[in-house]
N, CA, C and O atoms as a Tinker XYZ file with bonds, in Angstrom:
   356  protein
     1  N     13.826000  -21.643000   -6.527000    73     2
     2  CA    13.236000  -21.176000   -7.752000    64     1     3
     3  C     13.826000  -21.911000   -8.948000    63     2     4     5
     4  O     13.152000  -22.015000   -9.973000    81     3
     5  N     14.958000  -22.388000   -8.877000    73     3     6
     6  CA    15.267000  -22.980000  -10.078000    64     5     7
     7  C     14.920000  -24.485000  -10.200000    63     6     8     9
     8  O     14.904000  -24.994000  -11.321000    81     7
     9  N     14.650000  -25.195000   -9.132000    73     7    10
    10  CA    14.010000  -26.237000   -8.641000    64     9    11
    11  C     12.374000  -25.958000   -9.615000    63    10    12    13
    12  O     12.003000  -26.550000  -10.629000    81    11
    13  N     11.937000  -25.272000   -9.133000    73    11    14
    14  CA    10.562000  -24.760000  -10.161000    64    13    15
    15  C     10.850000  -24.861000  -10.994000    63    14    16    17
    16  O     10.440000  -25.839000  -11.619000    81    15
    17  N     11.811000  -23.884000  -11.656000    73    15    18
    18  CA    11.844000  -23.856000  -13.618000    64    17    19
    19  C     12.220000  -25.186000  -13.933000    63    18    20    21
    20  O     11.824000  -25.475000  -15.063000    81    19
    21  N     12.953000  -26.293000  -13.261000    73    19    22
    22  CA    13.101000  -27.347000  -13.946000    64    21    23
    23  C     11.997000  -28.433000  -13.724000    63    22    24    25
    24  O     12.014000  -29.659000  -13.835000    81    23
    25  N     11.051000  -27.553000  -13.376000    73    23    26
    26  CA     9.898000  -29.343000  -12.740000    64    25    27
    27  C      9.085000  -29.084000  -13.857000    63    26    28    29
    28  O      8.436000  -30.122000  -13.981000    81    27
    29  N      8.646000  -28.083000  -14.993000    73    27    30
    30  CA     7.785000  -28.238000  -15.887000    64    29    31
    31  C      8.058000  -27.096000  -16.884000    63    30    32    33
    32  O      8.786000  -26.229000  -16.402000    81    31
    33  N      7.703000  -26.896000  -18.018000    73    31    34
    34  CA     7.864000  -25.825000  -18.790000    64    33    35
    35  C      7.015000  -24.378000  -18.027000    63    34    36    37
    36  O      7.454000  -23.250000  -18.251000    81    35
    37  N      5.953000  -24.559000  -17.253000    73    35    38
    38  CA     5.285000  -23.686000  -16.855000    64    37    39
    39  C      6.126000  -23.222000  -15.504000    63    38    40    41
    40  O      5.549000  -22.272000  -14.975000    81    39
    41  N      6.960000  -23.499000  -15.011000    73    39    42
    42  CA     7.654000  -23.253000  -14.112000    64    41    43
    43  C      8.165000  -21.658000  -13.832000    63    42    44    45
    44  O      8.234000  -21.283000  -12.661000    81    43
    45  N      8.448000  -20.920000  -14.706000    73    43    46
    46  CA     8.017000  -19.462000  -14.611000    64    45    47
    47  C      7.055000  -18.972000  -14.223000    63    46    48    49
    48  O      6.971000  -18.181000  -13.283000    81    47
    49  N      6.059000  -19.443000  -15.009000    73    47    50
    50  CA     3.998000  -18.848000  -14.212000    64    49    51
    51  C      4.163000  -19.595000  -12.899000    63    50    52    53
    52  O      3.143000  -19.511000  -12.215000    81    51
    53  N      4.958000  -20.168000  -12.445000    73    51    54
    54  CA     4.452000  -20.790000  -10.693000    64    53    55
    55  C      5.226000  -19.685000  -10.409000    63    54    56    57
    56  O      4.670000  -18.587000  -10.439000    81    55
    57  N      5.962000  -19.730000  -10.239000    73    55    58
    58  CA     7.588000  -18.684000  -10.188000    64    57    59
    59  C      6.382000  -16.889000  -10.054000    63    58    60    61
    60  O      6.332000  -16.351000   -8.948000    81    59
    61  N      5.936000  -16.529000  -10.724000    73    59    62
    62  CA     5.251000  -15.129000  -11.218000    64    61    63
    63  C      4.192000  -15.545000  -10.597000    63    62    64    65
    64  O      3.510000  -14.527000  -10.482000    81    63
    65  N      3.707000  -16.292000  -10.189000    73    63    66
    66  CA     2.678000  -16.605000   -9.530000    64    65    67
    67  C      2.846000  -16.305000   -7.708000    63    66    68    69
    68  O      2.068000  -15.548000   -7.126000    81    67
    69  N      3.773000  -16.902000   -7.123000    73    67    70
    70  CA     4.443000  -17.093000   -5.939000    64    69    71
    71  C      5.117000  -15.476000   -5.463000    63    70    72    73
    72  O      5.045000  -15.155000   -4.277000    81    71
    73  N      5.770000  -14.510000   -6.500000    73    71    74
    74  CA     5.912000  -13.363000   -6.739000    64    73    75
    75  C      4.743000  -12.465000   -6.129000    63    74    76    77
    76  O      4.571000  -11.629000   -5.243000    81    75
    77  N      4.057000  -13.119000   -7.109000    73    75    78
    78  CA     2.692000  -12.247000   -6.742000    64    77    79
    79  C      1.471000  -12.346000   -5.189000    63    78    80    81
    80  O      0.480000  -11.722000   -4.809000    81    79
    81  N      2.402000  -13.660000   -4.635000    73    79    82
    82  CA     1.689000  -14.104000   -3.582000    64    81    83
    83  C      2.490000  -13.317000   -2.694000    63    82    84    85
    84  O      1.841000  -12.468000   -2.082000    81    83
    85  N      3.434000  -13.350000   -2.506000    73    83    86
    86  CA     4.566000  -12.492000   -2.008000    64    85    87
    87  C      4.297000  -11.014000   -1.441000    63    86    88    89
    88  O      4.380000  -10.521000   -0.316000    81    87
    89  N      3.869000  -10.423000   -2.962000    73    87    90
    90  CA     3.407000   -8.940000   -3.064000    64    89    91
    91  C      2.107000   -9.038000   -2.095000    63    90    92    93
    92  O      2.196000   -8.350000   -1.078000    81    91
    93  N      1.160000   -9.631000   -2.221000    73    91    94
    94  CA     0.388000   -9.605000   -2.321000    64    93    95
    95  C      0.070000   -9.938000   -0.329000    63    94    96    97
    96  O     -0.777000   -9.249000    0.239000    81    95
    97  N      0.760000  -10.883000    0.361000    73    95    98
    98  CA     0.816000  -10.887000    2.216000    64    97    99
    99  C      1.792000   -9.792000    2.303000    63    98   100   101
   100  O      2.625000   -9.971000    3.191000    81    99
   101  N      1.921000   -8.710000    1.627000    73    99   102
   102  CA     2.444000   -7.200000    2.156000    64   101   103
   103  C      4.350000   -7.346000    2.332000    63   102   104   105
   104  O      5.036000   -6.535000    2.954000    81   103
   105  N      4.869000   -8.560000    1.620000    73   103   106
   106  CA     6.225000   -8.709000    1.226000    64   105   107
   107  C      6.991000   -7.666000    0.429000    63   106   108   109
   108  O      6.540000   -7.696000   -0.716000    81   107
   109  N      7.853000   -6.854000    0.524000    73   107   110
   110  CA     8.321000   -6.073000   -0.370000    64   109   111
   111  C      8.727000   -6.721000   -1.500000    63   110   112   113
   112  O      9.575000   -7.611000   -1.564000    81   111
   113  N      7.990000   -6.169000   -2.527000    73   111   114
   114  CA     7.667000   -6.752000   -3.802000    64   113   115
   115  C      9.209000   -6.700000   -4.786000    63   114   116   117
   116  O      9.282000   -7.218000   -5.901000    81   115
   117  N     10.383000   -5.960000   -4.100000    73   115   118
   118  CA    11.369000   -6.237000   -5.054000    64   117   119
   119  C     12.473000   -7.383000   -4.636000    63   118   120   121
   120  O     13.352000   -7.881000   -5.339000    81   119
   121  N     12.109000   -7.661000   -3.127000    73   119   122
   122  CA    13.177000   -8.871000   -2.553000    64   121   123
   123  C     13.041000  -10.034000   -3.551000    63   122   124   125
   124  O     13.939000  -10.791000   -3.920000    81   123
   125  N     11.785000  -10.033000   -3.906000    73   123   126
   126  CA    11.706000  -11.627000   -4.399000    64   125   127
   127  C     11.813000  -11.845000   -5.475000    63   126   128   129
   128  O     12.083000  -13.044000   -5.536000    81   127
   129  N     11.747000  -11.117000   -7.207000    73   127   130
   130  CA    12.206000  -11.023000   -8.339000    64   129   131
   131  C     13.991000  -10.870000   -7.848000    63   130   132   133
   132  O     14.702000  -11.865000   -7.990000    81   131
   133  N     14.622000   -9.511000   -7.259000    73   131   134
   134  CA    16.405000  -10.260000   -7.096000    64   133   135
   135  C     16.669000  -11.181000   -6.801000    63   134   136   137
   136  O     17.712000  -11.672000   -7.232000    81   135
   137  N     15.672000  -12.018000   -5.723000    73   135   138
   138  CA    16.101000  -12.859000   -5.520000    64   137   139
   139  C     16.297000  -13.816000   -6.422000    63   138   140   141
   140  O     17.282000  -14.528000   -6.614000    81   139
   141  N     15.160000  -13.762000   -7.012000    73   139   142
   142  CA    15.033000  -15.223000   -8.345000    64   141   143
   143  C     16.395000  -14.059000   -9.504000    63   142   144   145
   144  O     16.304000  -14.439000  -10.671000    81   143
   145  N     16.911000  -13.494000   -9.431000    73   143   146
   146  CA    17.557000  -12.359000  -10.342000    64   145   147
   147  C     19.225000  -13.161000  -10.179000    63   146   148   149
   148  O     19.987000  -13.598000  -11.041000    81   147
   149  N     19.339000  -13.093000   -8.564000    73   147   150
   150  CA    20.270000  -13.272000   -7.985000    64   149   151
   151  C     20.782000  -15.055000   -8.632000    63   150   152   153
   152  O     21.639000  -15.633000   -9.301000    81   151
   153  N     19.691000  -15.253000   -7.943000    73   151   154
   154  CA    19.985000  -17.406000   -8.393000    64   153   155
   155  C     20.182000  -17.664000  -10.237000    63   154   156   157
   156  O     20.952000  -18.318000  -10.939000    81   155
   157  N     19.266000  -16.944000  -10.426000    73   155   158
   158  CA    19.338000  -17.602000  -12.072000    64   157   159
   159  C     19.403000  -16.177000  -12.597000    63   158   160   161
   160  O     18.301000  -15.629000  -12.612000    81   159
   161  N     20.472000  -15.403000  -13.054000    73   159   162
   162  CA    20.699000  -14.100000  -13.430000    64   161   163
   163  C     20.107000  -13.965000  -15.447000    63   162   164   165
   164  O     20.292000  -12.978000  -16.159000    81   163
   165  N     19.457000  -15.208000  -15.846000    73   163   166
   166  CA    19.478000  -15.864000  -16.628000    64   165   167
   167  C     17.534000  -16.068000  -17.107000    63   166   168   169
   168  O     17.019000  -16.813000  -17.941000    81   167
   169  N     17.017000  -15.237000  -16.329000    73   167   170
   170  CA    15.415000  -15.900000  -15.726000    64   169   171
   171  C     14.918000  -14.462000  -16.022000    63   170   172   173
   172  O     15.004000  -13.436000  -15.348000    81   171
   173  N     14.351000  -14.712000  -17.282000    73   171   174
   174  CA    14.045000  -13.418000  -18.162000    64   173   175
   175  C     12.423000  -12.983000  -17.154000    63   174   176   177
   176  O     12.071000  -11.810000  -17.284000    81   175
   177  N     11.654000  -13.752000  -16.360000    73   175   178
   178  CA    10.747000  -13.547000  -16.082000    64   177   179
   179  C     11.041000  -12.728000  -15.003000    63   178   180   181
   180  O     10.271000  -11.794000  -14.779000    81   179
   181  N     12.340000  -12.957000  -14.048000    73   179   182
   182  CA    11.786000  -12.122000  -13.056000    64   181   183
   183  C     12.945000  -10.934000  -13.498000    63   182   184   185
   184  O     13.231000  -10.232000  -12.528000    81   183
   185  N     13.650000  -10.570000  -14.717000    73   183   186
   186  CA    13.654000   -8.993000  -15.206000    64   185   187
   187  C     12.540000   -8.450000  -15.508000    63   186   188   189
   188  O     12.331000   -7.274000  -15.208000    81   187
   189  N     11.629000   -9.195000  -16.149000    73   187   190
   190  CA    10.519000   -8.617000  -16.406000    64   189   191
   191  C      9.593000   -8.251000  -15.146000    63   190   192   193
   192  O      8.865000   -7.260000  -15.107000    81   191
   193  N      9.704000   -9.013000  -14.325000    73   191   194
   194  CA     8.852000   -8.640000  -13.159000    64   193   195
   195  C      9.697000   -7.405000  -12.514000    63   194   196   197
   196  O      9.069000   -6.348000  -12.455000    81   195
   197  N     10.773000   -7.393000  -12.118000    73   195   198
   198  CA    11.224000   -6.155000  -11.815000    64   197   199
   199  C     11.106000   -4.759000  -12.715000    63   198   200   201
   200  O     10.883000   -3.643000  -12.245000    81   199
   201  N     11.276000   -5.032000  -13.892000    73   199   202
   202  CA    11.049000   -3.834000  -14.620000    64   201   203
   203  C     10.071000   -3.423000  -14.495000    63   202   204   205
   204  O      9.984000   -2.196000  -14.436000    81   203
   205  N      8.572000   -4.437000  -14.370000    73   203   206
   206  CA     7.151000   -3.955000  -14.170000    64   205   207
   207  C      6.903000   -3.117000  -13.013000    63   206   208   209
   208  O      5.983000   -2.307000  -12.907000    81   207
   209  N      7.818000   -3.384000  -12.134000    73   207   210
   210  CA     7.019000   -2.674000  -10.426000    64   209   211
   211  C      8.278000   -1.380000  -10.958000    63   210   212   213
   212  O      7.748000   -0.270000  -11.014000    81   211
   213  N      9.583000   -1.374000  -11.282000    73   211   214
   214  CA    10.128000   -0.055000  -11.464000    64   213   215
   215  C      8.875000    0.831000  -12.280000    63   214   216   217
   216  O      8.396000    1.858000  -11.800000    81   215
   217  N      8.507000    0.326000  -13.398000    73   215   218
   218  CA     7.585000    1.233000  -14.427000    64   217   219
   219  C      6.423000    1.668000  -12.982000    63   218   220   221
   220  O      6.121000    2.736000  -12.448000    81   219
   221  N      6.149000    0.679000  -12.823000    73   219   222
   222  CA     4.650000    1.768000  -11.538000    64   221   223
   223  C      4.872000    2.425000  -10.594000    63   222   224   225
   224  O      4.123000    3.057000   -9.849000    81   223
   225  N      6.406000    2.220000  -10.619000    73   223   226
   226  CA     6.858000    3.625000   -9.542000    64   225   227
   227  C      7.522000    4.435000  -10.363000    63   226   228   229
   228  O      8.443000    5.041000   -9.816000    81   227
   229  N      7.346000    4.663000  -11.591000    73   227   230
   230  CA     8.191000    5.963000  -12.317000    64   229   231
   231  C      9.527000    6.000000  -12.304000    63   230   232   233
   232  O     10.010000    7.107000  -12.544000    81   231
   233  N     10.613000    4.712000  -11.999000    73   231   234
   234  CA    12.064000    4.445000  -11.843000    64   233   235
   235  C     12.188000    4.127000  -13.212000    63   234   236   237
   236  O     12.594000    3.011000  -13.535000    81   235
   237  N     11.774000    5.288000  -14.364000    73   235   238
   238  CA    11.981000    4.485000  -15.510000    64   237   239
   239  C     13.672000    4.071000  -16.467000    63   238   240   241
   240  O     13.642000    3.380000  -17.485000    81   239
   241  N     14.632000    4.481000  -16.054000    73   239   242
   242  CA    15.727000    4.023000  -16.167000    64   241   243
   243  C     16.033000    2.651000  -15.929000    63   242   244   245
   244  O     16.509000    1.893000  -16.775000    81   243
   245  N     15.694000    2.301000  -14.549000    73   243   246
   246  CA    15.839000    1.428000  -13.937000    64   245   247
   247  C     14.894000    0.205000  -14.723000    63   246   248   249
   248  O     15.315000   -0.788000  -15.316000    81   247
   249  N     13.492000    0.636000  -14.512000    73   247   250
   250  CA    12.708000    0.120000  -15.647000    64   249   251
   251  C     13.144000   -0.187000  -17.106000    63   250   252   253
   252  O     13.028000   -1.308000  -17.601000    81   251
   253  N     13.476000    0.515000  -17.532000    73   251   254
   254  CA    14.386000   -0.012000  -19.018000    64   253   255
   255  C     15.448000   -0.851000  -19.009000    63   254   256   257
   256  O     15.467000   -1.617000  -19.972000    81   255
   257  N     16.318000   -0.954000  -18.254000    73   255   258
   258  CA    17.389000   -1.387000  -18.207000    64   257   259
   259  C     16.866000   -3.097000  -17.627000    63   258   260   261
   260  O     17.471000   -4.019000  -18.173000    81   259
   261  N     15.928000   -3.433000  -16.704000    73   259   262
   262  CA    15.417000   -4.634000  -16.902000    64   261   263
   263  C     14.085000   -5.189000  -17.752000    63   262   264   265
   264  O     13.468000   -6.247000  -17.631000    81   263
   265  N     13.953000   -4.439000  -18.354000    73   263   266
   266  CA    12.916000   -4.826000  -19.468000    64   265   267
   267  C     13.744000   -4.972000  -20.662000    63   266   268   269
   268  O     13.357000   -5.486000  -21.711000    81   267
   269  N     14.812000   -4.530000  -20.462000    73   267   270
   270  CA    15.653000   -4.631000  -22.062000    64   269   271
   271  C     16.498000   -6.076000  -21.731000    63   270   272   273
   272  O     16.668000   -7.050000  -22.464000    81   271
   273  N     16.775000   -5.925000  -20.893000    73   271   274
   274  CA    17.436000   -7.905000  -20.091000    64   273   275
   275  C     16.056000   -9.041000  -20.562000    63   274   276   277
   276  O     16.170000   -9.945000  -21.390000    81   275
   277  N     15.061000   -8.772000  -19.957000    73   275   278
   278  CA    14.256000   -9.243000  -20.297000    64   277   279
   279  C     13.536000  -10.416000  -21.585000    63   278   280   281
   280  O     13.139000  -11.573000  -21.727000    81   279
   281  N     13.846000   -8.396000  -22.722000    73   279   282
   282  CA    13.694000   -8.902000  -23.790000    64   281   283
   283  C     14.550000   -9.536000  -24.684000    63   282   284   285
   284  O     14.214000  -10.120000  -25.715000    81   283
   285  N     16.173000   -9.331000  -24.043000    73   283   286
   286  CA    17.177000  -10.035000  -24.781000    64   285   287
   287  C     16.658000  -11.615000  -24.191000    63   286   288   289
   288  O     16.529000  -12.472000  -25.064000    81   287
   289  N     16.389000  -11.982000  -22.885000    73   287   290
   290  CA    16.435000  -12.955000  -22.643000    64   289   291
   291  C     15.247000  -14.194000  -23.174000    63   290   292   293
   292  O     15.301000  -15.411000  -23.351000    81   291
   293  N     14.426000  -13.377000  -23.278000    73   291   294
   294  CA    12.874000  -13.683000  -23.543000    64   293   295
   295  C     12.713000  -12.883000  -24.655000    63   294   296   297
   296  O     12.323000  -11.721000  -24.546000    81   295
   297  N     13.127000  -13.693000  -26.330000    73   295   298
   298  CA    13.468000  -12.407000  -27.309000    64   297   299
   299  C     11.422000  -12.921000  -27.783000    63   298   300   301
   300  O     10.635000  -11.984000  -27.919000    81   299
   301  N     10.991000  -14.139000  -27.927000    73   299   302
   302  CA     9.993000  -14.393000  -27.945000    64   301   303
   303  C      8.400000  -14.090000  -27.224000    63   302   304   305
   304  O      7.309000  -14.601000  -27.476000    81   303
   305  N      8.846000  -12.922000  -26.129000    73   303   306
   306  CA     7.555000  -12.912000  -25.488000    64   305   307
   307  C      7.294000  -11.341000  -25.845000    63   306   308   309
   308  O      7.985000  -10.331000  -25.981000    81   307
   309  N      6.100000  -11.646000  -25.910000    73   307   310
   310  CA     5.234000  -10.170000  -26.289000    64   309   311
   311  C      5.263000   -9.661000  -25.114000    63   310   312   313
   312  O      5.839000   -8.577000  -25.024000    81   311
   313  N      4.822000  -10.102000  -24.191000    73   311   314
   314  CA     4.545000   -9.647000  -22.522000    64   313   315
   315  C      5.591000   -8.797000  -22.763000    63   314   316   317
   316  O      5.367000   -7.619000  -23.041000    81   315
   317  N      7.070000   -9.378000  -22.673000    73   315   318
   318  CA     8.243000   -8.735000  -22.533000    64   317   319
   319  C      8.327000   -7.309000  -23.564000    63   318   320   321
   320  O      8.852000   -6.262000  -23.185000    81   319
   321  N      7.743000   -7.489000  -24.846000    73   319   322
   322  CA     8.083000   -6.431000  -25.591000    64   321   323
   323  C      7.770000   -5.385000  -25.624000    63   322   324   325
   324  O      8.386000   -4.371000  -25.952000    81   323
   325  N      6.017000   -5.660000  -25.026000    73   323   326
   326  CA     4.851000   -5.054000  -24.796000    64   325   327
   327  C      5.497000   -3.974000  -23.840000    63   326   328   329
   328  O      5.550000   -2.815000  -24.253000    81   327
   329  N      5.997000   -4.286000  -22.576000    73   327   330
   330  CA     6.143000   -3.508000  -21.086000    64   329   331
   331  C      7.563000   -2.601000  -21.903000    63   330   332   333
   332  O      7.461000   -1.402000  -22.162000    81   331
   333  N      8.756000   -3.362000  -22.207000    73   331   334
   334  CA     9.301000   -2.412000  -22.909000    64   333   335
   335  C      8.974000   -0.977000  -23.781000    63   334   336   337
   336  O      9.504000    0.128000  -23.668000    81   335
   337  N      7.867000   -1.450000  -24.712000    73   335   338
   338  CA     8.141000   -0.410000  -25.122000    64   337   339
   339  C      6.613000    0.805000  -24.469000    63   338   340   341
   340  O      6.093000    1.836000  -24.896000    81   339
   341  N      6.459000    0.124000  -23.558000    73   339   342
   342  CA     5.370000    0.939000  -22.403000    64   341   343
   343  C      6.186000    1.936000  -22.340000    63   342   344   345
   344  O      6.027000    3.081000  -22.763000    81   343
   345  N      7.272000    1.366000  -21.676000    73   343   346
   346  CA     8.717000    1.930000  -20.895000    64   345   347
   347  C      9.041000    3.396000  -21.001000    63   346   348   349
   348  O      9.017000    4.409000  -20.303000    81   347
   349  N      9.503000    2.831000  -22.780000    73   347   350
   350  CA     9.812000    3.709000  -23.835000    64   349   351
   351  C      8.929000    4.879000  -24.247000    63   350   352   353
   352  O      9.698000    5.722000  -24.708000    81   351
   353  N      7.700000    5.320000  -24.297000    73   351   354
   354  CA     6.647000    5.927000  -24.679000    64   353   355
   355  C      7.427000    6.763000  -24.008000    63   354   356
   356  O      7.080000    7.932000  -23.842000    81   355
């Protein structure tokens, strides 16, 4: 994954993309955001992706606490600010 973020600026959307391919052949959808969590602790996209699947299961602590990583990390993305303050409501 970090091989990705350095091959283009869009390297996150492949990254959230691949996530979603993941989820999507019936992969448990939180191995693969820690994982990218784990390598680059630094990779505001996949706090945000974890905070998103905590929020749709009602883990909203858990949910805040990586949407707020997120948005420190990614102080520029709406996406990020947006789900935060979903969170928050």
């Amino acid at each position: 994954m970090r091989r990705i973020r350095t091959l283009s600026p869009a390297g996150s959307r492949a990254v959230r993309e691949l996530l979603q391919c993941y989820a999507d052949c019936g992969y448990d959808p939180e191995i693969w955001p820690r994982t990218a969590r784990s390598i680059a602790p630094d990779f505001g996209e996949a706090h945000h992706h974890l905070g998103a699947l905590y929020l749709e299961q009602d883990r909203l602590p858990e949910a805040i606490a990586e949407l707020r990583e997120s948005v420190r990390l990614l102080p520029q993305s709406f996406r990020a600010r947006r789900s935060l303050a979903e969170a928050l409501e």
